[in-house]
C-alpha positions in Angstrom: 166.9 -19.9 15.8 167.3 -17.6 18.6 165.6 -14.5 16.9 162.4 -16.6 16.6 162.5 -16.8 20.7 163.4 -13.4 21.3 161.3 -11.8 18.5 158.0 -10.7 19.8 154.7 -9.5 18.7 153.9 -5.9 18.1 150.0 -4.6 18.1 149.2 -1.1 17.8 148.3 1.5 21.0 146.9 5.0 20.9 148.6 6.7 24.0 146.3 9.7 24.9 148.5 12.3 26.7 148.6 16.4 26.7 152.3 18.1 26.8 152.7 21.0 29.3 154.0 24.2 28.1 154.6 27.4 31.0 152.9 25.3 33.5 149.5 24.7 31.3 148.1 22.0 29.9 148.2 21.8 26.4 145.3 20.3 24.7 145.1 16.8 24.4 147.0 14.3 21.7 147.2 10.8 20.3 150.5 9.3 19.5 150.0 6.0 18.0 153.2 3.3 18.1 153.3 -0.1 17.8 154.3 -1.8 20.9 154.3 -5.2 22.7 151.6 -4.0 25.5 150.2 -1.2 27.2 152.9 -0.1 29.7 155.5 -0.5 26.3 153.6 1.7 24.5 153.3 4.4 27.2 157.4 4.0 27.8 157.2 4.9 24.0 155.2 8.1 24.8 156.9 9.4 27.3 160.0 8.6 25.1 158.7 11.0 22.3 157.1 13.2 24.3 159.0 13.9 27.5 157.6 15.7 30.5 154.1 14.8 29.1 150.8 13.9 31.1 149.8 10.0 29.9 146.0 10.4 30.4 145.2 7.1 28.6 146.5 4.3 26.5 144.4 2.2 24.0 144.8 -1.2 21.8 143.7 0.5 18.5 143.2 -1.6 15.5 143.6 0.2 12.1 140.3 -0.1 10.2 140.9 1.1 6.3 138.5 3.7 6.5 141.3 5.5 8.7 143.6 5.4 6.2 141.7 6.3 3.2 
């Protein structure tokens, strides 16, 4: 019963973020995750990517053509 109140909804997020390598800006990337909200999905980011720029995070449903 308790893992039906603690369990929580996932939805997928685009974080748009570049890494920085000698000081530069690398070019920009998307890292996709699924995540509760926005500021989860950016902790994820920054989780894979550490010492990145978060330019921009995005709900982003999956549409089949992206998959195909």
């Amino acid at each position: 019963m308790l893992y039906f109140l603690t369990k929580r909804r996932l939805y997928r997020y685009r974080v748009y973020l570049s890494e920085v390598s000698d000081e530069k800006l690398m070019p920009e990337i998307a890292f996709e995750c699924d995540a509760e909200d926005g500021l989860h999905a950016m902790e994820l980011a920054s989780d894979a990517y550490p010492g990145c720029r978060l330019n921009w995070t995005k709900s982003h449903l999956i549409d089949e053509s992206e998959t195909a």
